[in-house]
N, C-alpha and C positions, 0 to 999 in steps of 0.2 A: 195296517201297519206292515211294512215291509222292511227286512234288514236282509242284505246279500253281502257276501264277500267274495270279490271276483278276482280272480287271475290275468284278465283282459283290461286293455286300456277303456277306460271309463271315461265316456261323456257328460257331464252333470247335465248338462241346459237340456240337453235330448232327450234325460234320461227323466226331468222334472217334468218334462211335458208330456212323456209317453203316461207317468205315473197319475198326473193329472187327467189323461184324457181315456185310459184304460181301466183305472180304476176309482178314481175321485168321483170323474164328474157319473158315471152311473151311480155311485151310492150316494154321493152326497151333493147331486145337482142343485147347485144355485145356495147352498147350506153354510160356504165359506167366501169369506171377503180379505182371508190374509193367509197368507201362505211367507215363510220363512224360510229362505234358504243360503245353507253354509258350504263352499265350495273349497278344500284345501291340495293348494297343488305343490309339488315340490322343488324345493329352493335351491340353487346351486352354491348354497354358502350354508355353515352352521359353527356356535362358539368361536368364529374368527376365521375358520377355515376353508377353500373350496372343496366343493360336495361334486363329483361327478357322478355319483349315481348308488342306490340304495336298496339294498336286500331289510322287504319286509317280508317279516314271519308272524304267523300265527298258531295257538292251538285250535286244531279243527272244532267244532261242536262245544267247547268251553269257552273261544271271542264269540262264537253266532249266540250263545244263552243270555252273556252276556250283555250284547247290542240288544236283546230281544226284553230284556229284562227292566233295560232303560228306558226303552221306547213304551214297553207296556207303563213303564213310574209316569215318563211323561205324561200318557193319555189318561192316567188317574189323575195327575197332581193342578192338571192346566184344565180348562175349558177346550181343548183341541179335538179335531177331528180324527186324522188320522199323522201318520208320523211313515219318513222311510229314511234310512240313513244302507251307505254303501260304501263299501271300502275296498281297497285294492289291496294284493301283496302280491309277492314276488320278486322281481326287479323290475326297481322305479325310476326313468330319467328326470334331471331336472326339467321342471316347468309341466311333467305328467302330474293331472289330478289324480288326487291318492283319496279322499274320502269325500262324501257329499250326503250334508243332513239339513232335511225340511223337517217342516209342522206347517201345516195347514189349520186354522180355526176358523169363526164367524169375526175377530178380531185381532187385532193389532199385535198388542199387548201378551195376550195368551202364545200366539205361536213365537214372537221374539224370546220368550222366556223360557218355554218349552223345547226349541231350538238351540237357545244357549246352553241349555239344561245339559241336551244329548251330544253336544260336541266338547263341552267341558268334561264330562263324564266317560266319555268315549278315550278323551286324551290324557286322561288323568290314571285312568283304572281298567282298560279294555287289555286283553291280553293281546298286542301286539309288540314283536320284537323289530327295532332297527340296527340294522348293521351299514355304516356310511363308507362308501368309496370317496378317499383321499388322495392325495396326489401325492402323499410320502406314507401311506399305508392303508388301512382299513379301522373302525373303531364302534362298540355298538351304544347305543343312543341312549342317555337315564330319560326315565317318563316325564311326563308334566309338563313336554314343551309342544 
């Protein structure tokens, strides 16, 4: 289980694979068949309006508990392996990936579920703040979307 929160532009694909190949396949060679992965990048529109670019914020040590909290429910509630979700803050441009959540299992079923689990949960209730750049001002973002 891995959860980070980076200030750096984030690679998903790079970043699934280095996780796969640095830490999966030593512990769990040959143990999974499904791996789930959620990739969300940022959009230059939102409620109607263009988005030119986004101040995320977090609380330090209270989003990391958080993400760590979820991922541990996932590897209790599913059959899955291991779990890593990573997110960005700071300033974010349109079309940068801003967060990125797997699950790996022995099946299908377990890591789609476990995967929707921690991205729904992450978007719903994770202490991160957005503040949007507009083109007639600035505005900060209700959760849940």
């Amino acid at each position: 289980m891995k959860v980070e929160i980076l200030e750096e532009p984030l690679s998903p694909w790079v970043e699934v694979e280095r996780y796969e190949r640095e830490v999966l396949s030593p512990q769990h060679s040959g143990q999974y068949g499904a791996a789930t992965v959620f990739s969300g990048t940022m959009r230059d529109f939102n409620e109607g309006d263009g988005v030119s670019g986004m101040l995320l914020e977090h609380y330090p040590g209270m989003t990391d508990s958080h993400l760590s909290k979820i991922s541990q429910e996932a590897i209790d509630r599913w059959d899955i392996l291991d779990t890593l979700i990573l997110h960005r803050v700071g300033v974010i441009m349109p079309n940068d990936p801003i967060v990125l959540v797997a699950a790996w299992s022995a099946h299908r079923v377990e890591a789609f579920e476990a995967a929707r689990f921690l991205i729904e949960e992450l978007k719903s209730r994770a202490p991160f703040w957005k503040k949007e750049q507009l083109d007639n001002g600035e505005r900060w973002v209700a959760k849940n979307r």
